[in-house]
N, CA, C and O atoms as a Tripos MOL2 file, in Angstrom:
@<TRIPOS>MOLECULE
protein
  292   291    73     0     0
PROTEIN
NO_CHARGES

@<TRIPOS>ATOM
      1 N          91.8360   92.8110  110.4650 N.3       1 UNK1
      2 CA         91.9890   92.4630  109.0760 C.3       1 UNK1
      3 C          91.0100   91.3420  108.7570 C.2       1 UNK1
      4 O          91.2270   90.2020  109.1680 O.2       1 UNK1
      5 N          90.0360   91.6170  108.0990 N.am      2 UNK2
      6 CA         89.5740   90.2590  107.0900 C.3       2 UNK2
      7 C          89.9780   89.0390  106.5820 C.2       2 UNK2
      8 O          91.1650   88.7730  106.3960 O.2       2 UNK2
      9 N          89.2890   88.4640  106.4030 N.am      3 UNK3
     10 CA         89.8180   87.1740  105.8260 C.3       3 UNK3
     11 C          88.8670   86.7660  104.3420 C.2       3 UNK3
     12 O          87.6380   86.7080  104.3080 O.2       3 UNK3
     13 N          89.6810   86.5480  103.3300 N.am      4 UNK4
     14 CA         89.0570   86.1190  102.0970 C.3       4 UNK4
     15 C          89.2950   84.9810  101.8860 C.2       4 UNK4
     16 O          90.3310   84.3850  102.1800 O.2       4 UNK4
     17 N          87.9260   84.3760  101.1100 N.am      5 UNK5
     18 CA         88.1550   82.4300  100.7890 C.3       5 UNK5
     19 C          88.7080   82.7080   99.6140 C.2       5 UNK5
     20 O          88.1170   83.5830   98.9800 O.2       5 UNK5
     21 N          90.1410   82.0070   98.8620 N.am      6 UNK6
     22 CA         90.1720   81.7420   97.6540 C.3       6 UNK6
     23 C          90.1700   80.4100   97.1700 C.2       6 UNK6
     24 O          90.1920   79.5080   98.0070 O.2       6 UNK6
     25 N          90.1490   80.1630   96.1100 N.am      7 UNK7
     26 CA         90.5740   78.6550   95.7110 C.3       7 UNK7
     27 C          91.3450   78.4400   94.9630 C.2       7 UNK7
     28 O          90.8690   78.6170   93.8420 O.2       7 UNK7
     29 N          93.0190   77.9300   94.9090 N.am      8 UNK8
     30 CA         93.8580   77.5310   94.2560 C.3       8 UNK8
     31 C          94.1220   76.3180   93.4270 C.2       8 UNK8
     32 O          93.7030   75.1810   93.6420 O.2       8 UNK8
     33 N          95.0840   76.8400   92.1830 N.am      9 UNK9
     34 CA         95.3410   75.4440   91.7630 C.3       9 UNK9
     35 C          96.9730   75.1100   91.7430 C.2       9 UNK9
     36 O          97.6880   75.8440   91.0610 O.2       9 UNK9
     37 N          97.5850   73.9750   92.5050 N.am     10 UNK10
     38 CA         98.7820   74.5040   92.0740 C.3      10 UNK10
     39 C          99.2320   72.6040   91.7710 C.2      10 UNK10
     40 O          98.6740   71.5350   92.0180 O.2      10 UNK10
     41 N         100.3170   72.9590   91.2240 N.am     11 UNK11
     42 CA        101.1000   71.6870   90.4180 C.3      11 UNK11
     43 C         101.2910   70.4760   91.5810 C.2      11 UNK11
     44 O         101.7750   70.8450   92.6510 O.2      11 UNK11
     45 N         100.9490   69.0990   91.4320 N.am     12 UNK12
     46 CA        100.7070   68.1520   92.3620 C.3      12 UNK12
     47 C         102.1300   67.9790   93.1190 C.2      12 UNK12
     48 O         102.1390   67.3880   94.1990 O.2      12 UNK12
     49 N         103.2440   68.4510   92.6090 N.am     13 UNK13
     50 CA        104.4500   68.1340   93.4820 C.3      13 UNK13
     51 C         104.3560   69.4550   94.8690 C.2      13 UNK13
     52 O         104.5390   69.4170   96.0860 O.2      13 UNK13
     53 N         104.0110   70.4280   93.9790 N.am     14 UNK14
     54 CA        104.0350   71.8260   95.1430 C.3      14 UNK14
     55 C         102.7160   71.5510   96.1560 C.2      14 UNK14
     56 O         102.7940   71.5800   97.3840 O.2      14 UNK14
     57 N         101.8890   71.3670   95.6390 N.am     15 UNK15
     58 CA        100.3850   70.9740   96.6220 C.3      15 UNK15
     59 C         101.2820   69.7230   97.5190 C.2      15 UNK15
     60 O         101.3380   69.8790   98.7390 O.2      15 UNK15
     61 N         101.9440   68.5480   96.9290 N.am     16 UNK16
     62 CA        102.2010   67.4780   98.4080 C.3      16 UNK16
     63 C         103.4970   68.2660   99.4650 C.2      16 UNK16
     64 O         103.4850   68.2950  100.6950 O.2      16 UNK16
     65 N         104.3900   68.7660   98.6880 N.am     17 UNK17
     66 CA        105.1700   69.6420   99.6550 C.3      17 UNK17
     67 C         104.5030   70.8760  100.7240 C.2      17 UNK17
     68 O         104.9080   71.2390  101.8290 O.2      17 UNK17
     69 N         103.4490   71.2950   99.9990 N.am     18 UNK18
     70 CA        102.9520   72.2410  100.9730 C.3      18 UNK18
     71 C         101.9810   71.3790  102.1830 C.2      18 UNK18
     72 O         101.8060   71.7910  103.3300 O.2      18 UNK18
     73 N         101.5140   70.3240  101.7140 N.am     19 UNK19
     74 CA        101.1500   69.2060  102.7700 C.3      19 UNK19
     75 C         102.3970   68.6900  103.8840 C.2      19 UNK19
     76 O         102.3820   69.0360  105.0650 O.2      19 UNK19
     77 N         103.0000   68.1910  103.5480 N.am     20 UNK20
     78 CA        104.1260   67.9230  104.0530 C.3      20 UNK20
     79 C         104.6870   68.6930  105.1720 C.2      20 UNK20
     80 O         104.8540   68.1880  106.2820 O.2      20 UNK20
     81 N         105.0750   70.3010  104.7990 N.am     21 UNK21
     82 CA        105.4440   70.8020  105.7350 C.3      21 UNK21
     83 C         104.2440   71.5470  106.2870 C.2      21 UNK21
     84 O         104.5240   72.4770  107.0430 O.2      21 UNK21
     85 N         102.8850   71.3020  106.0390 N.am     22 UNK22
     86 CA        102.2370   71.9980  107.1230 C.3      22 UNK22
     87 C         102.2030   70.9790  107.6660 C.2      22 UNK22
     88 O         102.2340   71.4040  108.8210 O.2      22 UNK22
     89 N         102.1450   69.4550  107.8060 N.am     23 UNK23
     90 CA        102.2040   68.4600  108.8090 C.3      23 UNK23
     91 C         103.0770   68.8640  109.7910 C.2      23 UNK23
     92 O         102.7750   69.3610  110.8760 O.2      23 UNK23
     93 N         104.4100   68.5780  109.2680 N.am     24 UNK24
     94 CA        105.5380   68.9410  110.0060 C.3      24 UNK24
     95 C         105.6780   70.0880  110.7550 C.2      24 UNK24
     96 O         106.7220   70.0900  111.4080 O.2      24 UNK24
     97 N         105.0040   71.0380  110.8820 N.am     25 UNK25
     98 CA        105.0530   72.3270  110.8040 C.3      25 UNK25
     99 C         103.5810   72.5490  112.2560 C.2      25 UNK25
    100 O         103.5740   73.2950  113.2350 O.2      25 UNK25
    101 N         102.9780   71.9680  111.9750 N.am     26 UNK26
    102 CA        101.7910   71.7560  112.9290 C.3      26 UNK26
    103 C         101.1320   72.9420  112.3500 C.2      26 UNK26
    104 O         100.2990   73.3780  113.1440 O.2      26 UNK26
    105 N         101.1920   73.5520  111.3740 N.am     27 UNK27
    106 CA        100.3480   74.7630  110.5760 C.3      27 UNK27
    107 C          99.4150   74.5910  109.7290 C.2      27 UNK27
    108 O          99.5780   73.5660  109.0680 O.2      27 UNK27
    109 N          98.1160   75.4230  109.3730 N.am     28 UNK28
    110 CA         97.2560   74.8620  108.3670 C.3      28 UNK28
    111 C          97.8400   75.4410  107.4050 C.2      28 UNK28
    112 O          98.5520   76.3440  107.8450 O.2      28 UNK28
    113 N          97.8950   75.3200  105.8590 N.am     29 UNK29
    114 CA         98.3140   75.3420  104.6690 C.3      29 UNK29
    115 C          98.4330   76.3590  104.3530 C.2      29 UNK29
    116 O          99.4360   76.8880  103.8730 O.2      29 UNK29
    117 N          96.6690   77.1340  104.7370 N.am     30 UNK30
    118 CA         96.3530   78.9490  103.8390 C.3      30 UNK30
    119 C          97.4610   79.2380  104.8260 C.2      30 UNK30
    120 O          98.5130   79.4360  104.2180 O.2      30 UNK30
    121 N          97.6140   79.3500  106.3770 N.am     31 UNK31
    122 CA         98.9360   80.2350  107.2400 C.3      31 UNK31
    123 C         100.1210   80.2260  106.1790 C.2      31 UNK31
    124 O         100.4530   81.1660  105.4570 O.2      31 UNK31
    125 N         100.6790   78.9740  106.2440 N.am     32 UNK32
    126 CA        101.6960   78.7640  105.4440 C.3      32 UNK32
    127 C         101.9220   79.1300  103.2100 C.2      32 UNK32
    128 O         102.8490   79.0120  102.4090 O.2      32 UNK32
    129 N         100.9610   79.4220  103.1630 N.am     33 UNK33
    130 CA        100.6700   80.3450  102.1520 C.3      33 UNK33
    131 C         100.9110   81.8610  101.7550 C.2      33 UNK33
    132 O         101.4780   82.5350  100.8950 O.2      33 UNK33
    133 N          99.9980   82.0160  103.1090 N.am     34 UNK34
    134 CA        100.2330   83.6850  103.0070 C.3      34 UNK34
    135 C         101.2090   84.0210  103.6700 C.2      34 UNK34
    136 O         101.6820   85.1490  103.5290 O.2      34 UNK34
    137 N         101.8740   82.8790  104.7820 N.am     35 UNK35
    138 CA        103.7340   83.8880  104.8750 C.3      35 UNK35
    139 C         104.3530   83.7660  104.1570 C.2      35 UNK35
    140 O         105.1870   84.6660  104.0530 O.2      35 UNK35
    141 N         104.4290   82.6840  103.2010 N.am     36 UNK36
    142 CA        105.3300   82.4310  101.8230 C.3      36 UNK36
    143 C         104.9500   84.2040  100.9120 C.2      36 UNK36
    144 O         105.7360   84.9760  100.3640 O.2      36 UNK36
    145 N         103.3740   84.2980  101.1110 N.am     37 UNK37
    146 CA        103.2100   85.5440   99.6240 C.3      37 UNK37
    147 C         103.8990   86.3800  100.3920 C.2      37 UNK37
    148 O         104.8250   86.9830   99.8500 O.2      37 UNK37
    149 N         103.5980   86.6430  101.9560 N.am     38 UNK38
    150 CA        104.1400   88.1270  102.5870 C.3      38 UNK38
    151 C         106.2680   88.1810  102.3490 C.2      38 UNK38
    152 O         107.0800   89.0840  102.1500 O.2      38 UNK38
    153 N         106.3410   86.8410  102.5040 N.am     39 UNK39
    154 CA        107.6500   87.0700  102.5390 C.3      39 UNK39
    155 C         108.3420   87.2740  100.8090 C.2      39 UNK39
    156 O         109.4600   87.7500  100.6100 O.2      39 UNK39
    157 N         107.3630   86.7820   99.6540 N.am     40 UNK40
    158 CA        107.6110   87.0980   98.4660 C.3      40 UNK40
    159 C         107.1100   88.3280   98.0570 C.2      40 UNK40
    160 O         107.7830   89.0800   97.3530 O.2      40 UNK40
    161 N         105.8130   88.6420   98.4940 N.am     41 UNK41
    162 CA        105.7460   90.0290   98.2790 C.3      41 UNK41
    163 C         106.6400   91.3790   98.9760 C.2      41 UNK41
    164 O         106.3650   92.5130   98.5830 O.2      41 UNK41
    165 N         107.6150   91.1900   99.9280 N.am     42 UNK42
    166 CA        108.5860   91.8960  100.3650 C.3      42 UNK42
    167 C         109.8500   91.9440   99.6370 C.2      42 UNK42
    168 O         110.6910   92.8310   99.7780 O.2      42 UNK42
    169 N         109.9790   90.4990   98.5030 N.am     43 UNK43
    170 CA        110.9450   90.7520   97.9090 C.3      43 UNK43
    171 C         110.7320   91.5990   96.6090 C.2      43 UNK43
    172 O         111.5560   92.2910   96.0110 O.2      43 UNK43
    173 N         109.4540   91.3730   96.3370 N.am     44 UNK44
    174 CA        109.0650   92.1800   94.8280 C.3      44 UNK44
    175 C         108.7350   93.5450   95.7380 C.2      44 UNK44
    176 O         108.0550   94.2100   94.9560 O.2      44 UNK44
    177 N         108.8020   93.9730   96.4270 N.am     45 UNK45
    178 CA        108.9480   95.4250   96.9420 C.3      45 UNK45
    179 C         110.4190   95.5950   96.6300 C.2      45 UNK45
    180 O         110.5980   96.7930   96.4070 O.2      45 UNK45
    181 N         111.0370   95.2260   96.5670 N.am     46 UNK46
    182 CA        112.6860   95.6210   97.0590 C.3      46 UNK46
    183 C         113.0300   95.6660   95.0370 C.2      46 UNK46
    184 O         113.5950   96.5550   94.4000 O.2      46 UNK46
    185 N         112.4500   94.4050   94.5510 N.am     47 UNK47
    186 CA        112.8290   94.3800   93.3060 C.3      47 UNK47
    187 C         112.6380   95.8000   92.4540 C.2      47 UNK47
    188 O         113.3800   96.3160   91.6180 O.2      47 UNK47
    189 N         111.2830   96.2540   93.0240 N.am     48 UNK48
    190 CA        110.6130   97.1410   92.1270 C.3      48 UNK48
    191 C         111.2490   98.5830   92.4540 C.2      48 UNK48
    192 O         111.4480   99.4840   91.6400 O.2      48 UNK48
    193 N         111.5210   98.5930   93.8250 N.am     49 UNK49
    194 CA        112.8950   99.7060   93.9440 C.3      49 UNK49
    195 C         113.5510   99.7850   93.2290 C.2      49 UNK49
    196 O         113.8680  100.7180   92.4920 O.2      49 UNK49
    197 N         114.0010   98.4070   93.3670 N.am     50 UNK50
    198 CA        115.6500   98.3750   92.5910 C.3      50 UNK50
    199 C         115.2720   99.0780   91.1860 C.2      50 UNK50
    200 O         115.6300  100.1500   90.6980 O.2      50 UNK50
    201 N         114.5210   98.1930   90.7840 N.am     51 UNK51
    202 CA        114.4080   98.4370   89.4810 C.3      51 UNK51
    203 C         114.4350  100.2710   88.6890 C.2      51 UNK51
    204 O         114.9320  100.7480   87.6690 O.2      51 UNK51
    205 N         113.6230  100.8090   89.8220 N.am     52 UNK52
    206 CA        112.8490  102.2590   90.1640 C.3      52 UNK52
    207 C         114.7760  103.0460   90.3950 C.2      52 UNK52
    208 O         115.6710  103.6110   89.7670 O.2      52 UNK52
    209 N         114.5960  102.7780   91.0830 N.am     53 UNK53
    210 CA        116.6210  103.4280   91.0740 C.3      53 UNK53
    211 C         117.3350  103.1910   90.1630 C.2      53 UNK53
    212 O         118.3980  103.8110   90.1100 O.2      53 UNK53
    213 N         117.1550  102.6430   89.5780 N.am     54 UNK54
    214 CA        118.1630  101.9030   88.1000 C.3      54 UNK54
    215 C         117.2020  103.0270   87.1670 C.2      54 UNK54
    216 O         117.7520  103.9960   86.6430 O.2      54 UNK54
    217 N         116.2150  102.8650   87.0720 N.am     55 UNK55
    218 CA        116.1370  103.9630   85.8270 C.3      55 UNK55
    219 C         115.8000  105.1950   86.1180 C.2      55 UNK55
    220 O         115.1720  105.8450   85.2820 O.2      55 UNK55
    221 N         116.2200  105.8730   87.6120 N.am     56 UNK56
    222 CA        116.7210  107.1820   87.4310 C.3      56 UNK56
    223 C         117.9000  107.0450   87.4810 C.2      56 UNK56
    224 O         118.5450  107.9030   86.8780 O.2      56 UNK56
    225 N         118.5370  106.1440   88.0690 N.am     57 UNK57
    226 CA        120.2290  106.5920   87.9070 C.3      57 UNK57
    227 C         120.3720  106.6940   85.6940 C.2      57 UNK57
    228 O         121.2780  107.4150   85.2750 O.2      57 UNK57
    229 N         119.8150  106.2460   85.0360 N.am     58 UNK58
    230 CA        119.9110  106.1120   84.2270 C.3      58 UNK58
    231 C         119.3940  107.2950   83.2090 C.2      58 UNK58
    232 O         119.6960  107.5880   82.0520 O.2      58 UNK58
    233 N         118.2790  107.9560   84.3770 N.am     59 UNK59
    234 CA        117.8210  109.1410   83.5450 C.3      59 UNK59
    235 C         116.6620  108.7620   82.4960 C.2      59 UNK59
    236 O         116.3670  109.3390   81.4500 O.2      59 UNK59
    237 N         115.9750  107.3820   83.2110 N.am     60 UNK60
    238 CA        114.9830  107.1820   82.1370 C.3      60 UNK60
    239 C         113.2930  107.9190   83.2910 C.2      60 UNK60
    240 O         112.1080  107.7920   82.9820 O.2      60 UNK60
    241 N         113.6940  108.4090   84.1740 N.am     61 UNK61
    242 CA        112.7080  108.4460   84.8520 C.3      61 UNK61
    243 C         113.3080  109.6980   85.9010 C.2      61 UNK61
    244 O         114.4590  109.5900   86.3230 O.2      61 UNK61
    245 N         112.1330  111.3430   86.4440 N.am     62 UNK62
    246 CA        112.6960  112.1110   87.1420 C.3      62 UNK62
    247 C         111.6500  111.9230   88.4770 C.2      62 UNK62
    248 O         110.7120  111.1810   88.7690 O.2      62 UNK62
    249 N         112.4660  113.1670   89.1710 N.am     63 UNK63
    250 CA        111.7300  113.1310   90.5370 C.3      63 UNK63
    251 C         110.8770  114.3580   90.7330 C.2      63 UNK63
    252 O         111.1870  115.4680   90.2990 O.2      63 UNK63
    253 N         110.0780  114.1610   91.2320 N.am     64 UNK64
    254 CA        109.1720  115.0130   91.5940 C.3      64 UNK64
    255 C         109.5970  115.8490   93.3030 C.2      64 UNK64
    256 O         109.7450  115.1870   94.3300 O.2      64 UNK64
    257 N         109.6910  116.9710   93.2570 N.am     65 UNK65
    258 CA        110.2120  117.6680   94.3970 C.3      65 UNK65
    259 C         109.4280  117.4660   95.3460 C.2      65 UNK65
    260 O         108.2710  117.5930   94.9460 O.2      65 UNK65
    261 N         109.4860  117.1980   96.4720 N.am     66 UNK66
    262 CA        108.5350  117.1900   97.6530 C.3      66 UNK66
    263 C         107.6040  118.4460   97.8140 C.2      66 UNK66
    264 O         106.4960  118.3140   98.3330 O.2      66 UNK66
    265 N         108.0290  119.5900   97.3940 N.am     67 UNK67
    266 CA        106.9060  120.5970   97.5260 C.3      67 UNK67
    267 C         106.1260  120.8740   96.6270 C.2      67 UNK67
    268 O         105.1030  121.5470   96.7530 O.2      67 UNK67
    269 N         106.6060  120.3010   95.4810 N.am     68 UNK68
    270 CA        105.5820  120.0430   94.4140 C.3      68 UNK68
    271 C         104.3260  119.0710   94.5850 C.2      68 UNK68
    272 O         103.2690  119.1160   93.9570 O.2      68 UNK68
    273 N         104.7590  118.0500   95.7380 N.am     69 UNK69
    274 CA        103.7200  116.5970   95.7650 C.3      69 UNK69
    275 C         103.0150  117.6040   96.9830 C.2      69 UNK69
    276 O         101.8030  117.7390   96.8140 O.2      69 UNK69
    277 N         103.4710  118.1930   97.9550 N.am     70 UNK70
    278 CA        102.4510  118.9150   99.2930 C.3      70 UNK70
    279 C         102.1720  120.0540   98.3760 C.2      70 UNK70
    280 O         101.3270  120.7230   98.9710 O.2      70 UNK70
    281 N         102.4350  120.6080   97.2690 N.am     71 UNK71
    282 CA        101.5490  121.8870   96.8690 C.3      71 UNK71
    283 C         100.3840  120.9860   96.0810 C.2      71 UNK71
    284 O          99.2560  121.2110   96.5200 O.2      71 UNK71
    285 N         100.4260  120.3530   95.3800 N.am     72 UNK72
    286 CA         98.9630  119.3450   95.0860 C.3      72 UNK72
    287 C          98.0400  118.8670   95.6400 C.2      72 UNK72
    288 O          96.9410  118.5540   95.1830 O.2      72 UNK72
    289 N          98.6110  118.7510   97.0860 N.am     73 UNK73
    290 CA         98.0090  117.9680   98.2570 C.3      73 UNK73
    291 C          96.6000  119.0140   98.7410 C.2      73 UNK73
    292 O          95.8740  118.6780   99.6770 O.2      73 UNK73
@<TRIPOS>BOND
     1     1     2 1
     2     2     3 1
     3     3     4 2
     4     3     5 am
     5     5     6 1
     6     6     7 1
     7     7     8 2
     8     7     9 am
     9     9    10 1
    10    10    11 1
    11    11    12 2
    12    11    13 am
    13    13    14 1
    14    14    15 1
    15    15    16 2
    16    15    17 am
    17    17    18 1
    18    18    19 1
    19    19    20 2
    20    19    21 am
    21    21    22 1
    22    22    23 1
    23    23    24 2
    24    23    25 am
    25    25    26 1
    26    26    27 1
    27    27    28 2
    28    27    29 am
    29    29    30 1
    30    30    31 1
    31    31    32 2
    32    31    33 am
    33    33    34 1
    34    34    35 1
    35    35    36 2
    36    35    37 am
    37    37    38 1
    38    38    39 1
    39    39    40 2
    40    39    41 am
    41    41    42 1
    42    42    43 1
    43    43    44 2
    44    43    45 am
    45    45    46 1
    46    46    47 1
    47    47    48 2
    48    47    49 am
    49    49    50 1
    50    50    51 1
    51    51    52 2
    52    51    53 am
    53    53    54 1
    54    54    55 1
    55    55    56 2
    56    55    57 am
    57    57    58 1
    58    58    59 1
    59    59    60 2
    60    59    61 am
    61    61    62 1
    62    62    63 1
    63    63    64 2
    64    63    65 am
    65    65    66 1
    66    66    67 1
    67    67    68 2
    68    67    69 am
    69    69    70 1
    70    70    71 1
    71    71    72 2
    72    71    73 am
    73    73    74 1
    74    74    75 1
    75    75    76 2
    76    75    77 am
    77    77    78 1
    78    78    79 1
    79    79    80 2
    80    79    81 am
    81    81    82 1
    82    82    83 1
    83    83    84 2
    84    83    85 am
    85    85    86 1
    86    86    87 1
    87    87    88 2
    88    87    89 am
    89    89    90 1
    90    90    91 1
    91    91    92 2
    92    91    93 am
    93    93    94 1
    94    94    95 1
    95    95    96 2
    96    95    97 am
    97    97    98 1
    98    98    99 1
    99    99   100 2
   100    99   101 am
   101   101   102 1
   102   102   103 1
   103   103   104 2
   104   103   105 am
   105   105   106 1
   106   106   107 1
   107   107   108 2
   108   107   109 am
   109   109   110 1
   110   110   111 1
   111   111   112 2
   112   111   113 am
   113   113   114 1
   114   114   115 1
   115   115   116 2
   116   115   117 am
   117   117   118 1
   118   118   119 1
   119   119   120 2
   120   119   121 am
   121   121   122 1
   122   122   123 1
   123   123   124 2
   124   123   125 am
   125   125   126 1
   126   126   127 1
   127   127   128 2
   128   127   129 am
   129   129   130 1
   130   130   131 1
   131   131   132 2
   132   131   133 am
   133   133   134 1
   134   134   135 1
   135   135   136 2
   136   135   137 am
   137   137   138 1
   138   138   139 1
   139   139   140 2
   140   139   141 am
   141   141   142 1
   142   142   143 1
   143   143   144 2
   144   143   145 am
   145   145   146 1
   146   146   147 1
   147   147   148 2
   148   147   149 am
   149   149   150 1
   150   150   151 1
   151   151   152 2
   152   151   153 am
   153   153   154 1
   154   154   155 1
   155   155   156 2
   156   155   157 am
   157   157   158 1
   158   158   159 1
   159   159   160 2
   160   159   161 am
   161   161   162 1
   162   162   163 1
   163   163   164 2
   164   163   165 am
   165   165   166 1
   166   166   167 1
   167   167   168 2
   168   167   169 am
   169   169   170 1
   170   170   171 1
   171   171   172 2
   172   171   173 am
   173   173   174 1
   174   174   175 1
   175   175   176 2
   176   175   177 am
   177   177   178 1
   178   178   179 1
   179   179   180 2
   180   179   181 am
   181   181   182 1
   182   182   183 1
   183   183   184 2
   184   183   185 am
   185   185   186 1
   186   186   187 1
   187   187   188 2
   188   187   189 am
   189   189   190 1
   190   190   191 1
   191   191   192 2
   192   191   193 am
   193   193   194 1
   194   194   195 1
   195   195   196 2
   196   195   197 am
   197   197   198 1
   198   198   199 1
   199   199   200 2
   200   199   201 am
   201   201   202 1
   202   202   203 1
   203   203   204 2
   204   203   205 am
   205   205   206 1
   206   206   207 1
   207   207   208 2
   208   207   209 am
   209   209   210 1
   210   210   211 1
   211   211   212 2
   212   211   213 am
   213   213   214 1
   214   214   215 1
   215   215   216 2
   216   215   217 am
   217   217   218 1
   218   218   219 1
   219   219   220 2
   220   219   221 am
   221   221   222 1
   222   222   223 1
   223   223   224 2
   224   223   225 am
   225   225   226 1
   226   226   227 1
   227   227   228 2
   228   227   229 am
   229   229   230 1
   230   230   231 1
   231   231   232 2
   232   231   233 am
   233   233   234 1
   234   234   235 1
   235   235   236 2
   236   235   237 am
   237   237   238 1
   238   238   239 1
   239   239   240 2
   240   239   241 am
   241   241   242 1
   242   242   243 1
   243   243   244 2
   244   243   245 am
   245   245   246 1
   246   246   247 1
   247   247   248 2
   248   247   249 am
   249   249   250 1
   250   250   251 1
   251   251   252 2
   252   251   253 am
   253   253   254 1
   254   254   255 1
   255   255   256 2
   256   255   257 am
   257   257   258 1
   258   258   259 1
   259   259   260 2
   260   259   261 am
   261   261   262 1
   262   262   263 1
   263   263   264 2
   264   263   265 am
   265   265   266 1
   266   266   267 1
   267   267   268 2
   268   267   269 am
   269   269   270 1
   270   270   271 1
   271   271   272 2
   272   271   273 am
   273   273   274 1
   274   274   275 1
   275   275   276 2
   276   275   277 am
   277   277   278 1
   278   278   279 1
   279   279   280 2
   280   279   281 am
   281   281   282 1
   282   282   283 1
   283   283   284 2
   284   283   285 am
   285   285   286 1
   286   286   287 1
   287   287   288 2
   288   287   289 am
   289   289   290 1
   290   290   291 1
   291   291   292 2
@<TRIPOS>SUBSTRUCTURE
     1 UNK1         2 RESIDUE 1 A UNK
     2 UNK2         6 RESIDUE 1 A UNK
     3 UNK3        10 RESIDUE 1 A UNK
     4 UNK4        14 RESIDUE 1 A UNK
     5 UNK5        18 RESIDUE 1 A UNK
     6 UNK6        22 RESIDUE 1 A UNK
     7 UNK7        26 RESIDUE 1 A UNK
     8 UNK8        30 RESIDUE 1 A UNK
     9 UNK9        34 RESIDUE 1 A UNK
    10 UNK10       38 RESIDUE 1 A UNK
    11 UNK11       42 RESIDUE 1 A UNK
    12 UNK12       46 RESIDUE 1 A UNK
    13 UNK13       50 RESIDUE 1 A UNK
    14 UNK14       54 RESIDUE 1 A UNK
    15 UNK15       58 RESIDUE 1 A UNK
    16 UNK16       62 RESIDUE 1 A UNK
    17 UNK17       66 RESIDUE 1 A UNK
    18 UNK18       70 RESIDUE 1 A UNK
    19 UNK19       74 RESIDUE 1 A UNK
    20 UNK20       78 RESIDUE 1 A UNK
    21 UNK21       82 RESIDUE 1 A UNK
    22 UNK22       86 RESIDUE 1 A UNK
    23 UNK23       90 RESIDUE 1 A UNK
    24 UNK24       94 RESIDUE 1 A UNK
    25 UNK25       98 RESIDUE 1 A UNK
    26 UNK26      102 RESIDUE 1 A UNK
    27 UNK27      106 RESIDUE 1 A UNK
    28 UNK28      110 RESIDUE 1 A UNK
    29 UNK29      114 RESIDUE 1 A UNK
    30 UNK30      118 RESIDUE 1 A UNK
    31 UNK31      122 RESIDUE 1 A UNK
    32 UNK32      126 RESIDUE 1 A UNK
    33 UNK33      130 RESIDUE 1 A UNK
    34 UNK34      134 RESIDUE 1 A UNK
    35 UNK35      138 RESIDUE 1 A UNK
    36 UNK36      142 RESIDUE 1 A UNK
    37 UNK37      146 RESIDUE 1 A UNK
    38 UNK38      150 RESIDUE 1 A UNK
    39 UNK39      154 RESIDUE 1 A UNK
    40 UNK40      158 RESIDUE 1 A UNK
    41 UNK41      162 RESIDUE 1 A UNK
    42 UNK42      166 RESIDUE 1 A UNK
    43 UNK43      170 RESIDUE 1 A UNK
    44 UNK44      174 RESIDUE 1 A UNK
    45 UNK45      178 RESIDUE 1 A UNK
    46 UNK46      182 RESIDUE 1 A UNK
    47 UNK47      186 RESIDUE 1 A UNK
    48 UNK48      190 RESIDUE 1 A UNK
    49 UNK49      194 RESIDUE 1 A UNK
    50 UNK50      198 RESIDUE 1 A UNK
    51 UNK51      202 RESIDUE 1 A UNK
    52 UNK52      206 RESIDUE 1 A UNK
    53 UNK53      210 RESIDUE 1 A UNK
    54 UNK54      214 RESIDUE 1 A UNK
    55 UNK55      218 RESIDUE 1 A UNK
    56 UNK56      222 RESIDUE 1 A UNK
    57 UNK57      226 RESIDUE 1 A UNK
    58 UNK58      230 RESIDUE 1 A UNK
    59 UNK59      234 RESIDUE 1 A UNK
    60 UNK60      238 RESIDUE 1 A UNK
    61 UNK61      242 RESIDUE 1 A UNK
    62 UNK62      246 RESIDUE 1 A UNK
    63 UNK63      250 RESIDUE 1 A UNK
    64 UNK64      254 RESIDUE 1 A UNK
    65 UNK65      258 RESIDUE 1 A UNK
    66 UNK66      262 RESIDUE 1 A UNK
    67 UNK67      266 RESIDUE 1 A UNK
    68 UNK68      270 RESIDUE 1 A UNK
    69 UNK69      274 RESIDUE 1 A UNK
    70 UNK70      278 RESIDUE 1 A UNK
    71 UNK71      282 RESIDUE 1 A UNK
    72 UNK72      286 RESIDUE 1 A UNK
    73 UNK73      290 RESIDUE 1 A UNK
């Protein structure tokens, strides 16, 4: 996997806390960054399910048959 430079800006209380515990932590910052996104981006997976099941149980949204998605294929 690659690695990309970005550059952030974030609010001076969240920037000294994220100092803080990468001290404590013996971690550099970007580590402790991107397990925070991986572990938030696992919850907006789950959200967007949820969400995705809620509006077929609701009938705002149908399913596509599995042999319909391998006859396209």
């Amino acid at each position: 996997m690659g690695v990309k430079r970005l550059n952030i800006t974030l609010e001076e209380e969240l920037a000294e806390e994220l100092e803080r515990v990468a001290k404590e932590l013996g971690e550099k910052k970007s580590r402790l960054i991107a397990k925070a996104l991986t572990y938030y981006f696992d919850y907006l997976d789950t959200k967007i399910a949820e969400e995705r099941l809620k509006r077929l149980q609701e009938g705002k949204t149908e399913l596509i048959p599995a042999e319909e998605v391998f006859k396209e294929l």
